[in-house]
BAZA-175801 format. One record per residue (C-alpha): residue in three letters; z, y, x; residue number from 1. Coordinates in nm, 2 decimals. Each point is the difference from the previous one (the first is absolute). Example, Ala and Ser with C-alpha at 12.3 -4.5 7.8 and 13.67 -1.06 7.14 Angstrom:
(r ALA; (0.78; -0.45; 1.23); 1)
(r SER; (-0.07; 0.34; 0.14); 2)
// end
This chain:
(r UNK; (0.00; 0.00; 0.00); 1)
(r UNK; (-0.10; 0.33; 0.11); 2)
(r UNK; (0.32; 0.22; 0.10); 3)
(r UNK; (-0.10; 0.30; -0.22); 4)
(r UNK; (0.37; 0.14; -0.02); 5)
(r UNK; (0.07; -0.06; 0.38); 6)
(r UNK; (0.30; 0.21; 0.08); 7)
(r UNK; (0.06; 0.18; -0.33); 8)
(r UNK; (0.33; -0.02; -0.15); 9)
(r UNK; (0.02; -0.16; -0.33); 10)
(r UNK; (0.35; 0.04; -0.20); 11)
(r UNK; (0.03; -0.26; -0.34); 12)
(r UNK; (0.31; 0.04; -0.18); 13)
(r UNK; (0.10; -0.32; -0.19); 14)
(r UNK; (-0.10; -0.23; 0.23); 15)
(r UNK; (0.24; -0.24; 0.09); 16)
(r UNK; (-0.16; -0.21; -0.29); 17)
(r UNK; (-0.32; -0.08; -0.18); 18)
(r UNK; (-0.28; 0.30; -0.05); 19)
(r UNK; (0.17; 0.20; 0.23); 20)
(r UNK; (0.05; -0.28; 0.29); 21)
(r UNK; (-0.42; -0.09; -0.09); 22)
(r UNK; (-0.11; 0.34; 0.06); 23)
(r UNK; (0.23; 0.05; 0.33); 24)
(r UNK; (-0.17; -0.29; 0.15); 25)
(r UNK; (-0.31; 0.13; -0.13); 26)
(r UNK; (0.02; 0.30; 0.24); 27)
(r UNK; (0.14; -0.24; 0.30); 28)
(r UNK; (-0.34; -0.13; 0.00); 29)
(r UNK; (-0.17; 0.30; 0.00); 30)
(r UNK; (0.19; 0.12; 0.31); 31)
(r UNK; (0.25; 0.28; -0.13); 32)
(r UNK; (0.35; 0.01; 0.07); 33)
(r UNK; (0.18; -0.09; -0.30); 34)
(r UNK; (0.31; 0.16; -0.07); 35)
(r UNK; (0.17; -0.25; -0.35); 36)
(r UNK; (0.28; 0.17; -0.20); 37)
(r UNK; (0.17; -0.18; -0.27); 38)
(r UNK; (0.39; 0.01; -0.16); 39)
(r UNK; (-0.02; -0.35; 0.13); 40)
(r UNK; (0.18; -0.09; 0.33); 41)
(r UNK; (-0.31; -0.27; 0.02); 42)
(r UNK; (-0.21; 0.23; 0.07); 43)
(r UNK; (0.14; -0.01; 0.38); 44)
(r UNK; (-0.08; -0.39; 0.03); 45)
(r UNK; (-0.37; 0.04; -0.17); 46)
(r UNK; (-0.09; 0.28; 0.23); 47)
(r UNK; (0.14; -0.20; 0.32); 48)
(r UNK; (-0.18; -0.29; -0.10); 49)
(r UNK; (-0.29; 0.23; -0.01); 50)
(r UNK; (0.05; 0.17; 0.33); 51)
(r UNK; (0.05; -0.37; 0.19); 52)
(r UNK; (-0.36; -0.04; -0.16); 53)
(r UNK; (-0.12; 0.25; 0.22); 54)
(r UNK; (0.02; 0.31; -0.21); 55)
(r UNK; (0.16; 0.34; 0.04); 56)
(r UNK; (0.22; 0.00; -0.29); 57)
(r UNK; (0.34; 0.11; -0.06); 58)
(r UNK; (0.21; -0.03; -0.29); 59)
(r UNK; (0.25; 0.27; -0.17); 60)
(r UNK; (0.26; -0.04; -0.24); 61)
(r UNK; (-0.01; 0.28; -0.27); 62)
(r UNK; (0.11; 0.08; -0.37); 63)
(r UNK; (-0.31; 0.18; -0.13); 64)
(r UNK; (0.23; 0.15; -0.25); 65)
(r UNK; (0.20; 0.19; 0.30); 66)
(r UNK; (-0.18; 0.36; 0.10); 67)
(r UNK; (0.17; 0.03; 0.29); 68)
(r UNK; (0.00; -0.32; 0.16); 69)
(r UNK; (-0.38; -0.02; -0.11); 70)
(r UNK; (-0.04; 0.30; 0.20); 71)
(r UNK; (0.19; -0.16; 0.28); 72)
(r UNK; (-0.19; -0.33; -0.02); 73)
(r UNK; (-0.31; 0.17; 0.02); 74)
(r UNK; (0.07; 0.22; 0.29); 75)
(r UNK; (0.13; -0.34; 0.20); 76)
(r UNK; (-0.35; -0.14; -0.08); 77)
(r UNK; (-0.16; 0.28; 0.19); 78)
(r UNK; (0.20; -0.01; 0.29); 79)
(r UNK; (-0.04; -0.40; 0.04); 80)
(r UNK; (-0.36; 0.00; -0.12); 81)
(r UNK; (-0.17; 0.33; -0.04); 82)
(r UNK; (-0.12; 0.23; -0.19); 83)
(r UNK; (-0.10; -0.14; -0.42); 84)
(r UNK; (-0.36; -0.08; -0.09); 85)
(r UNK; (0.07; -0.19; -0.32); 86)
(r UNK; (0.27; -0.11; -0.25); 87)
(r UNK; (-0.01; -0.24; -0.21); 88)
(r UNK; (0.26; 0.06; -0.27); 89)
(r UNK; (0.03; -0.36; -0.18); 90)
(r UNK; (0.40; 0.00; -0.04); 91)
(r UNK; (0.04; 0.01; -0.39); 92)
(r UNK; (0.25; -0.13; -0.23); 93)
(r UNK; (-0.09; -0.19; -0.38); 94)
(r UNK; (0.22; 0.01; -0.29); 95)
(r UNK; (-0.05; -0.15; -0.36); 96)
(r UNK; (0.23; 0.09; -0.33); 97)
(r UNK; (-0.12; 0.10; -0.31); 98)
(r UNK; (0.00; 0.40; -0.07); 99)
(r UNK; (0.30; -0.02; -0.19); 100)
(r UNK; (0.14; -0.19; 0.35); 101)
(r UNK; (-0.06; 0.27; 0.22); 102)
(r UNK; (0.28; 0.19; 0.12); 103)
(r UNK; (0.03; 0.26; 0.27); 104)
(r UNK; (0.08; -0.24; 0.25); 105)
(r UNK; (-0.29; -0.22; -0.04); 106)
(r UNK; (-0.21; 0.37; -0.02); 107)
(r UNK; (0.15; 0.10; 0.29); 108)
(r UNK; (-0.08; -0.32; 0.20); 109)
(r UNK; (-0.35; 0.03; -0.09); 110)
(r UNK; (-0.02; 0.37; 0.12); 111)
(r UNK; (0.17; -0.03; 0.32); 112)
(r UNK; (-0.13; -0.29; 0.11); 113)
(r UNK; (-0.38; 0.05; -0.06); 114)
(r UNK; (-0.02; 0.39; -0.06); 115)
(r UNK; (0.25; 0.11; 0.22); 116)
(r UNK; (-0.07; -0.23; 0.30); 117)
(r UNK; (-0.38; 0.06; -0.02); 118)
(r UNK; (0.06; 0.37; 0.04); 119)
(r UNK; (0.27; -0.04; 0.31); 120)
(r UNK; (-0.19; -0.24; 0.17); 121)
(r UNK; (-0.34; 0.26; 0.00); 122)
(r UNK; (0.23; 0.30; 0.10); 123)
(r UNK; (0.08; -0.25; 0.26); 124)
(r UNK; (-0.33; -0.05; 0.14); 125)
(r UNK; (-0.18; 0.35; -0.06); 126)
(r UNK; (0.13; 0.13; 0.32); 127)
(r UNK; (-0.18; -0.19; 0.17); 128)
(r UNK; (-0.32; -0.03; -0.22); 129)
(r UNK; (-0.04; 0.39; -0.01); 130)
(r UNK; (0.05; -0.04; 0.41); 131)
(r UNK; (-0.30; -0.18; -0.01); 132)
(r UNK; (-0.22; 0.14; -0.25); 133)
(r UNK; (-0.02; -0.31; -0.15); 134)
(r UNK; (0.14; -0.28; -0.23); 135)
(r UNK; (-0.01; -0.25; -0.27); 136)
(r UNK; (0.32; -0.06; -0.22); 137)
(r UNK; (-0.02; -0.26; -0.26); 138)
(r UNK; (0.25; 0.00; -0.25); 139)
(r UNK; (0.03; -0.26; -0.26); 140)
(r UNK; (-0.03; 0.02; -0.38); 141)
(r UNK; (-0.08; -0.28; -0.26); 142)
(r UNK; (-0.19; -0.08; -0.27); 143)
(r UNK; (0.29; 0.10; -0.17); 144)
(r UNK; (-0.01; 0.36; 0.09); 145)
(r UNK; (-0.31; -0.01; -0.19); 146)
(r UNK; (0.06; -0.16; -0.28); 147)
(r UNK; (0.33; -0.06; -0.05); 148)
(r UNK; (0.17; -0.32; -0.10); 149)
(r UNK; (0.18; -0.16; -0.24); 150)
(r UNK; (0.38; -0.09; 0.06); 151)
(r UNK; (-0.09; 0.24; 0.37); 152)
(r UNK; (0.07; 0.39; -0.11); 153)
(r UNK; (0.21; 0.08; 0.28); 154)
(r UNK; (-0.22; -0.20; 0.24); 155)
(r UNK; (-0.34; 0.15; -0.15); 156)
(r UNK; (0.15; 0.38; 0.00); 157)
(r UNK; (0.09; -0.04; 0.37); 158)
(r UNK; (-0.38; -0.14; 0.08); 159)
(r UNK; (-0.17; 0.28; -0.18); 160)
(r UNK; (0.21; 0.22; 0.18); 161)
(r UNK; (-0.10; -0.10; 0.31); 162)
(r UNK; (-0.40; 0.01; -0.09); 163)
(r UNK; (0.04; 0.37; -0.09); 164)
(r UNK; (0.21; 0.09; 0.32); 165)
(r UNK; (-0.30; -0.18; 0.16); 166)
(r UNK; (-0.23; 0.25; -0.13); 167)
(r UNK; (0.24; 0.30; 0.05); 168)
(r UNK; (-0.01; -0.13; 0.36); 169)
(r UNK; (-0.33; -0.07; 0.08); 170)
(r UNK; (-0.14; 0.38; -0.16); 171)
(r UNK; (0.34; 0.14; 0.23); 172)
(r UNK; (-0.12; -0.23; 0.34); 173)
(r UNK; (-0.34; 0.02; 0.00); 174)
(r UNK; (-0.04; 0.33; 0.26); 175)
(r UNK; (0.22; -0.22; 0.26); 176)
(r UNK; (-0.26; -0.28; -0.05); 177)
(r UNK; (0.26; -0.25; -0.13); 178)
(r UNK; (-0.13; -0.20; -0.27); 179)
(r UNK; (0.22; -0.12; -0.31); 180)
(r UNK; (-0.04; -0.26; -0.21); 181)
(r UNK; (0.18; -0.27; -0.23); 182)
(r UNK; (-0.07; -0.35; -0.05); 183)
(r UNK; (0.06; -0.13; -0.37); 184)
(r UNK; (0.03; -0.38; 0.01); 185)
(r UNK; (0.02; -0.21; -0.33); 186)
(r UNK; (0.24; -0.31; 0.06); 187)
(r UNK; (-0.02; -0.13; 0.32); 188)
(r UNK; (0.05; -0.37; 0.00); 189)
(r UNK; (0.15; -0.09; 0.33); 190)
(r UNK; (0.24; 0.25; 0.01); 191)
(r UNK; (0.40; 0.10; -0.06); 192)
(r UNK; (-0.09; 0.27; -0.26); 193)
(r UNK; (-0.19; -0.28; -0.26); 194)
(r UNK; (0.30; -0.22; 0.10); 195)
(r UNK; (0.21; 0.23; -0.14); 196)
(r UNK; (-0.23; 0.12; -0.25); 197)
(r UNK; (-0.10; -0.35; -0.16); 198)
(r UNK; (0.44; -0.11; -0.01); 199)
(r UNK; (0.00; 0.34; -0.19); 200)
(r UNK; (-0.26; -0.14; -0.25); 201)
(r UNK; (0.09; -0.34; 0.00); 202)
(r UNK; (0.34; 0.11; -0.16); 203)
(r UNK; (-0.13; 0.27; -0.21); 204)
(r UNK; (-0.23; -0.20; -0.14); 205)
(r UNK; (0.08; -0.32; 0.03); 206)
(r UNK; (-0.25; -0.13; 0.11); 207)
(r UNK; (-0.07; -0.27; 0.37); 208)
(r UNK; (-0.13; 0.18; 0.27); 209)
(r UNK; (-0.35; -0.24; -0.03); 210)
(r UNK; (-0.03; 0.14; -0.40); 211)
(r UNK; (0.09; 0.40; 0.21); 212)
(r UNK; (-0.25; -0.07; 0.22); 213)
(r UNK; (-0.25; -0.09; -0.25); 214)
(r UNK; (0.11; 0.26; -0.23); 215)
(r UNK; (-0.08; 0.31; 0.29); 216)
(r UNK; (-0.27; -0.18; 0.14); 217)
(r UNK; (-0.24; -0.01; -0.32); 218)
(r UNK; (0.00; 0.36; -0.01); 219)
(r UNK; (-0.17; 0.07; 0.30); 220)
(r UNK; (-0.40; -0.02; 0.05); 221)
(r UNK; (0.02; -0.16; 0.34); 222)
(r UNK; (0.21; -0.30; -0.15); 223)
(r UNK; (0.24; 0.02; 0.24); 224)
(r UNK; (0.32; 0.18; 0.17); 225)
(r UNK; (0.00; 0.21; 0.30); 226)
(r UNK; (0.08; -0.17; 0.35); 227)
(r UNK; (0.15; 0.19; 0.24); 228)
(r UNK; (-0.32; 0.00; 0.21); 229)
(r UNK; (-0.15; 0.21; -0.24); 230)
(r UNK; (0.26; 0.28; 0.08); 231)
(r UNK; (-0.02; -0.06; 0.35); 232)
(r UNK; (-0.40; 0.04; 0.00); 233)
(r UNK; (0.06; 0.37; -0.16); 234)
(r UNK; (0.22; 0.09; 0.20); 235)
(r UNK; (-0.23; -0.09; 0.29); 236)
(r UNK; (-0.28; 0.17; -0.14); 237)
(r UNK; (0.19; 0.33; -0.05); 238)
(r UNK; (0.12; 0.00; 0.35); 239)
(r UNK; (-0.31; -0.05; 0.20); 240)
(r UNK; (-0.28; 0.09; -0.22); 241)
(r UNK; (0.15; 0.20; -0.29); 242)
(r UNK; (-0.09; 0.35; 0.15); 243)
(r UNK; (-0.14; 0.14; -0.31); 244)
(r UNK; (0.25; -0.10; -0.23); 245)
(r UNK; (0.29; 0.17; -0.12); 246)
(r UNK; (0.19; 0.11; -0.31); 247)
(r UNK; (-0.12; -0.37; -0.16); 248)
(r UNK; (0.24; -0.26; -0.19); 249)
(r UNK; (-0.20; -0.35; 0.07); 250)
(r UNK; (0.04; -0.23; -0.23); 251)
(r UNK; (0.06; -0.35; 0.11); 252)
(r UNK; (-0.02; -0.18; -0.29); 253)
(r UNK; (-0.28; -0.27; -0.07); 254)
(r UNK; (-0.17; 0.28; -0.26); 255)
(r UNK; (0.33; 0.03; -0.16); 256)
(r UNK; (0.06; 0.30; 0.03); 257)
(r UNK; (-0.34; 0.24; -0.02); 258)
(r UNK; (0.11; 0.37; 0.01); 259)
// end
């Protein structure tokens, strides 16, 4: 494989697991140096293991949720790897209740998690984007944020959130030639989130995962759930080719979702 981000730094948030850990070792192969944040301790053991592969890649500890030691986090991935080309902002949190369920906690969650920590991490990284006078950021919204879904309110509010602050910061980025843009996955099989999602459903509904599966899968066109691959192949397009792209909510969704 062609090295095409040799010696860029690469920062993905959320990826001492699933999506997150695919797209890090996405960018190993590509040559960057990979800086992986998660809340997860783990994220210290995937990054070695990546680094005893023969990669540059460290790995950072880090509550999105926390300004200041976002700040912090980012200004330690500087020093150790150097200055930000692009950031990946995949951390996110799922809830499911039913509207009358909701309460400010689980609203709060939702916010914090995926609102919150996709605006500290990219005030984490924009020092040293502007330095450059260039950038990608990709942040990460959902079918969801586009449609919203049933027994998800919280969950869907939070993802539309996060597609208009991708517009408000792509029209605000684009004279420092950092280009913003969100990714909006439908359910991704061979991940946490559906995991978590499909238990949700599986009570609610009462229904077996097989008849859940069945259930989502017969609504999209493609006949089929997302894999994570499918994620990872965006995210590699928008890094290395994506130049004239930004301000765009991608849908990810089989032909799912269409607007």
């Amino acid at each position: 494989m062609e090295k095409q981000l040799e010696n860029k730094v690469c920062v993905v948030t959320g990826s001492a697991r699933s999506i997150g850990l695919a797209i890090a070792e996405m960018y190993c192969r590509h040559g960057a140096k990979v800086a992986m944040l998660d809340i997860l301790p783990e994220v210290i053991e995937q990054a070695k293991k990546l680094t005893g592969d023969g990669y540059p890649v460290k790995g950072y500890t880090c509550d999105i949720t926390d300004q200041e030691k976002v700040m912090e986090c980012f200004k330690s991935i500087e020093a150790d790897l150097g200055d930000i080309y692009t950031l990946v902002n995949t951390a996110g949190a799922v809830d499911q209740q039913s509207i009358e369920e909701i309460t400010p906690e689980h609203l709060n969650r939702m916010m914090n998690i995926n609102v919150n920590g996709t605006v500290y991490c990219s005030q984490g990284a924009l020092k040293s984007m502007k330095k450059l006078d260039n950038g990608r950021i990709i942040n990460f919204a959902s079918k969801s944020g586009k449609t919203g879904s049933a027994l998800m309110g919280s969950y869907s509010a939070a993802k539309g959130a996060i597609i208009s602050l991708t517009h408000a910061m792509a029209f605000e980025l684009a004279g420092n030639n950092i280009k913003v843009n969100c990714l909006c996955p439908g359910i991704v099989d061979d991940s946490g989130v559906w995991d978590s999602v499909s238990k949700g459903y599986i009570d609610n509904l009462d229904m077996s995962r097989n008849e859940v599966v069945k259930k989502f899968t017969a609504k999209i066109p493609l006949q089929r759930l997302c894999y994570k691959q499918d994620i990872v192949a965006w995210c590699e397009f928008l890094t290395i080719h994506g130049d004239y792209n930004t301000g765009q909510a991608f849908n990810v969704s089989g032909g799912r979702e269409v607007h």
